[in-house]
C-alpha positions, -999 to +999 in steps of 0.1 A: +260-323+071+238-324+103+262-329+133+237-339+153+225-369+128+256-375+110+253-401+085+294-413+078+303-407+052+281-376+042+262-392+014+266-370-014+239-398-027+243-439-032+228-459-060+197-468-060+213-504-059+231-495-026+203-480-016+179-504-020+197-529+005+200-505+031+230-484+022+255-505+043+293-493+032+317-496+056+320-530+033+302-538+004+309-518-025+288-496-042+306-493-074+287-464-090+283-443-060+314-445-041+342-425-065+315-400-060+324-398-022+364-405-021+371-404-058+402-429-052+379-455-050+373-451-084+402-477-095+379-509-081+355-496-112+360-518-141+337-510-165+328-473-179+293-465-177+267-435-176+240-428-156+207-414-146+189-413-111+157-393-116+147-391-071+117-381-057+117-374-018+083-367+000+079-357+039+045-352+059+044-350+094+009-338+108-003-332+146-032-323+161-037-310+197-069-306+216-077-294+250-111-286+271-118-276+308-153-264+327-158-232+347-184-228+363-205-247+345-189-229+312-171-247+287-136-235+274-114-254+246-090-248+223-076-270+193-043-270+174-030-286+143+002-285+125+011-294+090+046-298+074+052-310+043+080-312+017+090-320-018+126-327-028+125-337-063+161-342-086+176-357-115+212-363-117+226-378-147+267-381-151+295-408-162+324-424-152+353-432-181+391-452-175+419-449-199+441-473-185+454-461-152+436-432-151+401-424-143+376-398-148+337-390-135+314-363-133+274-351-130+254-325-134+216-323-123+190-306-113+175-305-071+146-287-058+128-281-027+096-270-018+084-269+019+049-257+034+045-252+077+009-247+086-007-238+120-044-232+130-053-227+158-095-224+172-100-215+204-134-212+221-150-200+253-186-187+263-188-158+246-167-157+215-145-185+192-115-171+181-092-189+148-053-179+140-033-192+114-004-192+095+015-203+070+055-207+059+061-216+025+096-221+006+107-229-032+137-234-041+156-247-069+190-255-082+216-273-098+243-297-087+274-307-101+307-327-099+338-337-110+363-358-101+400-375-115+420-403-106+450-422-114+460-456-100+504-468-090+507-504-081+489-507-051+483-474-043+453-454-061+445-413-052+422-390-064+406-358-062+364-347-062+350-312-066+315-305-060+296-270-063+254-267-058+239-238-060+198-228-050+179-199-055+140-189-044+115-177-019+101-182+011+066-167+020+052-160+053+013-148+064-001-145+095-034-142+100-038-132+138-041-103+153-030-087+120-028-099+083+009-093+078+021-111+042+061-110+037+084-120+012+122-131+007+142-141-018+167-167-007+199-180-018+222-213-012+251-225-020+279-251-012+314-258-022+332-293-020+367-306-026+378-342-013+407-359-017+408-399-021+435-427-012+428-463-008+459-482-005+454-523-015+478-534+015+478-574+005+464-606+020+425-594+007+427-561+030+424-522+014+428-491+030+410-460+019+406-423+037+387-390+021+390-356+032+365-330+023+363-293+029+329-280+023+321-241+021+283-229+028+272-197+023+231-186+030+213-155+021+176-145+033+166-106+021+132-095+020+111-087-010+082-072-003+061-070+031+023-057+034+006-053+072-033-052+067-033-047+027-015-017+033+022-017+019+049-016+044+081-008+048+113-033+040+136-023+067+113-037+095+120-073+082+150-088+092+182-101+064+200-134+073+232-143+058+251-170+071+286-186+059+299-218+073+329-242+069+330-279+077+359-306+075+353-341+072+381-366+075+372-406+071+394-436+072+385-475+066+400-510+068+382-534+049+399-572+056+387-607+040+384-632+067+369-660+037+367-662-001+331-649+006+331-628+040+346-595+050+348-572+077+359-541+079+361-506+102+354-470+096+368-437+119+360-405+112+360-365+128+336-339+114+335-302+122+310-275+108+314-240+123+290-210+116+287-176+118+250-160+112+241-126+114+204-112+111+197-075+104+170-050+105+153-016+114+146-028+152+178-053+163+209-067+149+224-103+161+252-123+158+258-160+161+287-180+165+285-220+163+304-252+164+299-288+162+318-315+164+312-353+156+328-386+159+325-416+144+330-454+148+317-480+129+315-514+121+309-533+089+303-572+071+295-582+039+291-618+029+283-636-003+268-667+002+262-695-025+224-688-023+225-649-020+241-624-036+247-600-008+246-598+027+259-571+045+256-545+078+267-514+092+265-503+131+278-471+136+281-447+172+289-410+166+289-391+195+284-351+192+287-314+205+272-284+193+284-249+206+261-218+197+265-181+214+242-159+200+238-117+207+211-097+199+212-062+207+176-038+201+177-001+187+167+031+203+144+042+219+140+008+233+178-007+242+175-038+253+208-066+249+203-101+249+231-131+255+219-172+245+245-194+252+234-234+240+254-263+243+241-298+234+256-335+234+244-366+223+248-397+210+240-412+173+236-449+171+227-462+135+222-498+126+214-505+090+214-542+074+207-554+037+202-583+014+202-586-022+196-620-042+197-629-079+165-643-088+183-648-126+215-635-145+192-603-153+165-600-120+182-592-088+156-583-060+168-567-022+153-548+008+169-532+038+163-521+071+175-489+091+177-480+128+187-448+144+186-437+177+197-401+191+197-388+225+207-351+232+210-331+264+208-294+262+223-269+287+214-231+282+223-196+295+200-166+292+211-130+299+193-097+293+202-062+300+182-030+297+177-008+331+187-034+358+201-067+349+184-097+344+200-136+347+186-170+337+199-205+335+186-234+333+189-270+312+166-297+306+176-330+296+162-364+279+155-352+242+154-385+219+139-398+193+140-432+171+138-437+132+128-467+117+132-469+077+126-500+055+143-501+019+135-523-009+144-523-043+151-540-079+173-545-109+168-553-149+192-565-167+188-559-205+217-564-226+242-531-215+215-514-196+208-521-157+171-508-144+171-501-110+139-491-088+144-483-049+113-475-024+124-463+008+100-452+038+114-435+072+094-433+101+099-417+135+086-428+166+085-396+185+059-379+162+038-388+132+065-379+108+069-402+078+090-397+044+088-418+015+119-418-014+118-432-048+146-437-072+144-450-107+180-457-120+193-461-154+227-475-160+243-483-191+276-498-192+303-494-218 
């Protein structure tokens, strides 16, 4: 999970049905996708069923700087653009099956990743023009599984969840500056899950549910091969990452029916992700320590109108630290030691609202919208040390940034099978970023 843009709980992926309205689920229900976050919740399911979610997500975000000045009577001007892009395509499929107080559910799938960072650069003055580029391109892919088990006692229901993924490929970088350098590395990543569920029906049309998770990370960057001007060169002078982390999730929410048709309902929650990375090679060595922390507090409706199906809303405020030292410390001849010290604060508020109305018993149509805002403050120490000692602080302030996404979406209805189709597109303000998902869902009930 990202601590600074924590999305409660960490969505290990909604249906496209939840999805489509927004994702609001302090409240509403999203009866395929929640046992699949706190697996207790998997008593509200009444009817078995199987699915499919074949995902597509796609993100672009493209800048383009220019600048020009005259001396004396000479021009000079420069020009910069940047390109990201990524593909995140997956298909999980999986099923959920109760034998009377007991329940069972599981997936399997497969999630992939392809990214691509490029940067040109033309710079021009009277007596030359001068071009550098490069490029930074990643593949990865993986699978992605679950399983999870449940039993239900009178009012109380628990249940447990284990999750493993697992993603192997490369990542290639050239630079075509002063040099043509052209590197490889093979990459590796993987996480571990296990959650526990209770939801506890405490009377009078009010449920109380919590989760806790323990996720293990582990990531692994080695080179492959490495070439400086078409002539081979050596491994040892590019640096190995490896990185392990452990993060702890622990949510709790009151849901409480005011009216036959309306209920609100509260969420809490604590998250903490710490990391240690460590980067090797011939010239330096570094280590890296960090921790985050988030908090969580949220507020949910849902109402059912006569005329509507669904209405419901989220607004959530997680506040956030992050904690990194980092070392670095060169090799002979040239000894140089280097101390980073970074902390950061901030604050995520995320408002998301949905509707969803029947046209018919078998058409259901809905659409969504999602605010986030995040602001983050940033202090940071510098310290080097080679011959005589050298100090630097400083901090800046007033980082933030707005997202905007709209979600729509659709259901079929054909005897036992339920066709869903979401379209979500994200937005943010600060840059030209935008990312566009599509889900097609296939659920067949038994």
């Amino acid at each position: 999970m990202d601590i600074s843009n924590p999305y409660f709980p960490p969505e290990l992926g909604p249906s496209p049905r939840s999805a489509g309205r927004g994702g609001a689920s302090i409240v509403e229900t999203d009866i395929e996708g929640d046992p699949f976050i706190n697996p207790a919740k998997g008593s509200r399911v009444d009817n078995n069923f199987a699915f499919a979610y074949p995902t597509i997500v796609y993100f672009r975000n493209r800048n383009t700087y220019s600048e020009g000045s005259t001396y004396d009577s000479n021009n000079y001007g420069s020009s910069d653009t940047y390109l990201d892009e990524t593909i995140s395509p997956s298909i999980p499929i999986g099923g959920f099956y109760k034998i009377k107080d007991f329940f069972f559910g599981g997936s399997i799938g497969y999630a992939g990743s392809f990214l691509s960072s490029e940067y040109n650069r033309t710079y021009s003055d009277p007596y030359d023009t001068n071009e550098n580029s490069y490029s930074d391109k990643t593949y990865l892919n993986g699978i992605d599984a679950s399983l999870l088990a449940g039993y239900r006692y009178s009012i109380v229901s628990i249940g447990i969840l284990g999750r493993t993924s697992y993603s192997k490929g490369t990542n290639t970088y050239d630079d075509k500056n002063s040099s043509d350098t052209h590197s490889k590395y093979n990459l590796k990543e993987g996480m571990d899950t296990i959650s526990t569920g209770l939801l506890v029906n405490a009377g009078k049309a009010m449920d109380i549910s919590a989760v806790f998770s323990i996720n293990s990370l582990e990531t692994k960057r080695n080179p492959k091969s490495y070439t400086l001007d078409s002539m081979p060169g050596d491994l040892k002078y590019l640096p190995s990452v490896k990185q392990k982390g452990t993060e702890y999730d622990l949510i709790i929410e009151i849901r409480q029916g005011m009216a036959e048709d309306f209920t609100i309902g509260a969420r809490g929650g604590y998250s903490y992700l710490g990391s240690k990375p460590k980067i090797d090679s011939y010239y330096m060595h570094s280590k890296g320590k960090m921790e985050g922390r988030a908090y969580i507090f949220g507020l949910g409706m849902s109402w059912h109108p006569a005329s509507w199906s669904i209405i419901a809303s989220d607004l959530i405020f997680s506040p956030f630290s992050i904690d990194w030292e980092s070392s670095l410390t060169t090799t002979p001849p040239l000894l140089l030691s280097y101390k980073i010290n970074t902390e950061e604060k901030g604050l995520n508020i995320l408002l998301r609202t949905g509707i969803e109305g029947a046209v018919s018993d078998k058409f259901f149509l809905r659409g969504g919208v999602i605010l986030n805002w995040n602001k983050t403050d940033y202090t940071n120490s510098y310290q080097t040390s080679d011959i005589t000692i050298y100090r630097d602080y400083y901090s800046y302030t007033g980082h933030h940034y707005n997202t905007m996404a709209l979600t729509t979406g659709a259901s079929y209805v054909i005897s036992r099978v339920r066709i869903d189709l979401m379209v979500r597109l994200d937005n943010k303000t600060s840059c030209s970023a935008l990312t566009t998902t599509g889900q097609l869902g296939v659920v067949t009930f038994f």
